[in-house]
C-alpha beads as a LAMMPS data file, in Angstrom:
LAMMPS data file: protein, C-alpha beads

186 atoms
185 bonds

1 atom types
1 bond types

-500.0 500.0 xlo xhi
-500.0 500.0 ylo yhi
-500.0 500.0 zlo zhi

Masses

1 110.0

Atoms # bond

1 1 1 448.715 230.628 121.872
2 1 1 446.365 232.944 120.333
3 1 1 447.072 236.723 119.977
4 1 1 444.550 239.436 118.956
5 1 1 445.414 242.447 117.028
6 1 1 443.702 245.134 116.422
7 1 1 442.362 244.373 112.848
8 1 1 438.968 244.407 111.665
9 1 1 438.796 242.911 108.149
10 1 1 436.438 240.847 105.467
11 1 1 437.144 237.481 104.456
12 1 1 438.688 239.012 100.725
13 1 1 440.949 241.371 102.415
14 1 1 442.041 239.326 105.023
15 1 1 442.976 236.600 102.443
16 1 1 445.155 238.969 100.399
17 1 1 446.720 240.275 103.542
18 1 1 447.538 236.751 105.057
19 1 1 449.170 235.231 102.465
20 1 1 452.133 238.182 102.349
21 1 1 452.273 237.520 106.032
22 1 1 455.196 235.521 107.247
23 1 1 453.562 234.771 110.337
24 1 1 450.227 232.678 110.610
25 1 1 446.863 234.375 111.303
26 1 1 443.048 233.528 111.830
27 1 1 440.320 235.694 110.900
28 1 1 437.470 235.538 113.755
29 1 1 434.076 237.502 113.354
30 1 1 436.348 240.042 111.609
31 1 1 439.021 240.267 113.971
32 1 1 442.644 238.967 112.977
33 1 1 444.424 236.774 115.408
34 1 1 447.819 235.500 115.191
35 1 1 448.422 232.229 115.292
36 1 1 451.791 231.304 117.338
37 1 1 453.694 227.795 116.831
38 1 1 452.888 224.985 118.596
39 1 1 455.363 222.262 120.176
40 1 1 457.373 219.572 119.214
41 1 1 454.707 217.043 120.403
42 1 1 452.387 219.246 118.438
43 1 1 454.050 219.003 115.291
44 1 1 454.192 215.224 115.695
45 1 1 450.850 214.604 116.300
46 1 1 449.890 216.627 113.761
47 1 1 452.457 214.865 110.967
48 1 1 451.344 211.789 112.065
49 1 1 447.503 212.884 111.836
50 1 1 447.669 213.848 108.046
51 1 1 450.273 210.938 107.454
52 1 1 448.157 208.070 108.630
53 1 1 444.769 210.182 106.882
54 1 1 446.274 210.380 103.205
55 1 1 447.645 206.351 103.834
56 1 1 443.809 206.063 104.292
57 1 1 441.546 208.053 102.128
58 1 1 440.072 207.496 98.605
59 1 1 442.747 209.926 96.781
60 1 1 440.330 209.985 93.831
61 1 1 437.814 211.955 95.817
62 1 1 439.713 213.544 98.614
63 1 1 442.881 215.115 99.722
64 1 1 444.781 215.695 102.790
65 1 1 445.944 219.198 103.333
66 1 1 447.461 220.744 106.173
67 1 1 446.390 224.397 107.444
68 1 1 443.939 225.280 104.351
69 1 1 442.133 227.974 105.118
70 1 1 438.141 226.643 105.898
71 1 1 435.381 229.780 105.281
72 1 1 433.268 229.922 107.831
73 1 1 431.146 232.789 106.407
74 1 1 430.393 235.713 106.473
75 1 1 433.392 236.794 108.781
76 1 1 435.308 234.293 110.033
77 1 1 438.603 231.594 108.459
78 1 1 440.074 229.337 110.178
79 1 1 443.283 227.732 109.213
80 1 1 442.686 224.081 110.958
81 1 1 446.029 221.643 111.583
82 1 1 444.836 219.459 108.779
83 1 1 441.869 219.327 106.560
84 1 1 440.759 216.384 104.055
85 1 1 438.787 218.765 101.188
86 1 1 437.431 217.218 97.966
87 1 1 439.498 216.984 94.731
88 1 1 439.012 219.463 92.350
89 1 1 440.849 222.032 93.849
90 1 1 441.224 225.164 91.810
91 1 1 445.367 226.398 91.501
92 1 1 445.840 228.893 94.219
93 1 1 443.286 228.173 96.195
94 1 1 443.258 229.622 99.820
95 1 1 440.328 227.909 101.491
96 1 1 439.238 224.446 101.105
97 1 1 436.143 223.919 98.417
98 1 1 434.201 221.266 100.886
99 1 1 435.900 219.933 103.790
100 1 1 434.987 216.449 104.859
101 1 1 437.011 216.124 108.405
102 1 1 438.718 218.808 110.261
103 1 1 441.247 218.252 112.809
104 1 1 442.992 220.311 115.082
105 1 1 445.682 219.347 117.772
106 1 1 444.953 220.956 121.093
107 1 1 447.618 223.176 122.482
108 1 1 447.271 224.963 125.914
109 1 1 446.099 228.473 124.911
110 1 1 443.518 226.433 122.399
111 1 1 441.530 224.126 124.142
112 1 1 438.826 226.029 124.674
113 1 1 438.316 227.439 121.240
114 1 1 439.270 224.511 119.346
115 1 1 436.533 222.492 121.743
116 1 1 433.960 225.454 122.088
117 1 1 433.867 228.375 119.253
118 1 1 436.012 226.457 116.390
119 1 1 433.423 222.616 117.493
120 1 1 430.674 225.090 116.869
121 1 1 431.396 226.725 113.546
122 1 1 433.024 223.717 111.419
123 1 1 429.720 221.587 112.779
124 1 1 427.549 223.972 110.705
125 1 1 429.598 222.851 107.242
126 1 1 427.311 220.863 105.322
127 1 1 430.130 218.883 103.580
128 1 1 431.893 218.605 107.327
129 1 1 431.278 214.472 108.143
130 1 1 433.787 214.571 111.239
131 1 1 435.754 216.944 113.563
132 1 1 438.551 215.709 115.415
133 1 1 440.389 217.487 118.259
134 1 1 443.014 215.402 119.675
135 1 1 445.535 216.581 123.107
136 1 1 448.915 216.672 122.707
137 1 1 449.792 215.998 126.604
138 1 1 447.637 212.445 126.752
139 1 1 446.118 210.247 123.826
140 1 1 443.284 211.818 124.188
141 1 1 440.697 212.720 121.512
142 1 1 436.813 214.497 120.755
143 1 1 435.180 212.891 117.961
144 1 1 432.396 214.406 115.953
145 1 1 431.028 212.394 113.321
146 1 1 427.956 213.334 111.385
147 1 1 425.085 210.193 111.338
148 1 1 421.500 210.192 109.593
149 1 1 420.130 212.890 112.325
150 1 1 423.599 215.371 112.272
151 1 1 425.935 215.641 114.573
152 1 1 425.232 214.326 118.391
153 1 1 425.601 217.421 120.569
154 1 1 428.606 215.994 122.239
155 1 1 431.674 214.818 121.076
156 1 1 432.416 211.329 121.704
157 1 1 435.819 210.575 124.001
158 1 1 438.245 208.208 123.268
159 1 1 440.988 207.702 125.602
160 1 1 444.301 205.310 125.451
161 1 1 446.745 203.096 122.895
162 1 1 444.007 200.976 121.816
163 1 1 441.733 203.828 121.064
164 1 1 440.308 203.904 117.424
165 1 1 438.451 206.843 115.744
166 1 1 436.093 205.226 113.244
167 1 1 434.456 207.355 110.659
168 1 1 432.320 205.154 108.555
169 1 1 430.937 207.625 106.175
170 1 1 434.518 208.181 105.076
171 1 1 435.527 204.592 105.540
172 1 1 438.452 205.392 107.967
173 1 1 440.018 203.678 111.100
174 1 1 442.797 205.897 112.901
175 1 1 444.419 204.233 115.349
176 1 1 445.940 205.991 118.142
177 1 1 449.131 204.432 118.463
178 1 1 449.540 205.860 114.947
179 1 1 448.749 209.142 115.584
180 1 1 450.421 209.468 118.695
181 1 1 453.983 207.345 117.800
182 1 1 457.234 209.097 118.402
183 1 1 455.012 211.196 121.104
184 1 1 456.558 209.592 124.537
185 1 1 453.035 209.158 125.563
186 1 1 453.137 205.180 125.699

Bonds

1 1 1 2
2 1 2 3
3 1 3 4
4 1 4 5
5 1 5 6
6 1 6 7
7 1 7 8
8 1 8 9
9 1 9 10
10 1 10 11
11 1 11 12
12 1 12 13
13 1 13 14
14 1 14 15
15 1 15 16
16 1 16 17
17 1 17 18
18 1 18 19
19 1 19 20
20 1 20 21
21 1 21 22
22 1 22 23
23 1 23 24
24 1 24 25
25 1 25 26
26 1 26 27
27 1 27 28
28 1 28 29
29 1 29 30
30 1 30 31
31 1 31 32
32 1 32 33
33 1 33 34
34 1 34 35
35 1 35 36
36 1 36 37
37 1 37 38
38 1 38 39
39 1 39 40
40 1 40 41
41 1 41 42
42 1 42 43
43 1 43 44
44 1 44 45
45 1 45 46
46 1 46 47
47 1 47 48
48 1 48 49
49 1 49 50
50 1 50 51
51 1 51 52
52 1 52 53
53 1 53 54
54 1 54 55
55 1 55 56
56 1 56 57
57 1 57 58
58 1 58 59
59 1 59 60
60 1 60 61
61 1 61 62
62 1 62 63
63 1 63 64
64 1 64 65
65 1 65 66
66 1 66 67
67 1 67 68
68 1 68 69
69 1 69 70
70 1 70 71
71 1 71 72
72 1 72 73
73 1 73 74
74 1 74 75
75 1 75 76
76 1 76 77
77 1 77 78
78 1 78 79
79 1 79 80
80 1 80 81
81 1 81 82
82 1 82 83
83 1 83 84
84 1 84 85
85 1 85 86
86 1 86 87
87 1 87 88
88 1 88 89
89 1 89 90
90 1 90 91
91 1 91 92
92 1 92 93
93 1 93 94
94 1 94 95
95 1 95 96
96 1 96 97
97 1 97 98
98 1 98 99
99 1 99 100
100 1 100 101
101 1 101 102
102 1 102 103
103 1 103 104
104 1 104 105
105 1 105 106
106 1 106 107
107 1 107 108
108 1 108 109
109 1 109 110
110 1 110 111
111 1 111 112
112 1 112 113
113 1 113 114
114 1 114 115
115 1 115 116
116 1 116 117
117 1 117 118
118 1 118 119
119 1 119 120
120 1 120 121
121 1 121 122
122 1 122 123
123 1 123 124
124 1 124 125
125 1 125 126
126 1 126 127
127 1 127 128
128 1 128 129
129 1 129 130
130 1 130 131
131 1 131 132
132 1 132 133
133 1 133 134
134 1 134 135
135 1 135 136
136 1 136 137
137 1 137 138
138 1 138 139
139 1 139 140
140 1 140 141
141 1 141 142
142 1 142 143
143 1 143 144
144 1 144 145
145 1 145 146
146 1 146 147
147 1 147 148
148 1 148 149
149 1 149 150
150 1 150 151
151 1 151 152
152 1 152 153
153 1 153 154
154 1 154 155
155 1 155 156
156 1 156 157
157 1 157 158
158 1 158 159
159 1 159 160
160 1 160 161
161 1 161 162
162 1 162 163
163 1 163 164
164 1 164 165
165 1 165 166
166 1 166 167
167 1 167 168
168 1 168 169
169 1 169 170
170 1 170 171
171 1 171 172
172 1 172 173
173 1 173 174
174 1 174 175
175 1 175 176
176 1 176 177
177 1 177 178
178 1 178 179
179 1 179 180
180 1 180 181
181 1 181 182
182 1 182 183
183 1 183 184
184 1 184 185
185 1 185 186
């Protein structure tokens, strides 16, 4: 669940405010919203997501991190479940320096942003080579990849325990009945 406040901030000032915040917040087209927890199944998903990503990815070049902040200029961060960024970080960092896959877990209040308005804004990343938006209730996912021509303008589908998200350009396989274990989906 998403709630507005009545905030209007930049990206530098809602940075420093955020991170002496106990509670988690977005900052969209200048408005802060708060960001309210998400289920057990949620959680889960989520755990699994970055667990089964950092078993997966070239360490060397990339890390997992979950809830970095992604600037999505000139008035809007996101805090996405988990992002893979490049190494290199610099200490304290608050927002990822290129992030190569986004993922968010849907939760009922999100669907529509994390589908619509968030599918819109991390597409326009140059680094961004896949978006993922899997539901929590079903193994369900969206899968954006970026090919030679971009990103299709649809994400593809992938339903069920044999599903399999392949992103080539970052040499990955998730399987869904990693993502999803100790769900109760099955």
């Amino acid at each position: 669940m998403n709630v507005q406040l009545p905030i209007h901030m930049d990206q530098k000032a809602f940075l420093a405010w955020a991170e002496s915040q106990e509670e988690r917040y977005e900052l969209d087209r200048g408005r802060v919203i708060m960001m309210t927890g998400g289920s057990r199944e949620h959680w889960v998903i989520n755990f699994n997501l970055a667990k089964a990503l950092d078993a997966r990815i070239d360490a060397e070049r990339f890390m997992v991190v979950p809830e970095l902040g992604v600037d999505l200029a000139p008035h809007t961060i996101r805090f996405p479940d988990v992002v893979v960024d490049v190494v290199g970080e610099t200490r304290g960092d608050l927002t990822a320096r290129a992030p190569v896959l986004i993922a968010e877990v849907l939760s009922p209040s999100s669907e529509r942003i994390d589908l619509g308005d968030k599918a819109a804004e991390y597409l326009k990343l140059p680094s961004l080579l896949a978006y993922l938006v899997f539901a929590q209730d079903e193994m369900k996912a969206w899968v954006w990849t970026r090919g030679e021509q971009g990103f299709a303008p649809g994400a593809a589908v992938l339903e069920g325990a044999e599903a399999v998200v392949h992103i080539e350009s970052l040499g990955l396989e998730l399987r869904f009945v990693d993502i999803y274990a100790r769900v109760g989906l099955t």
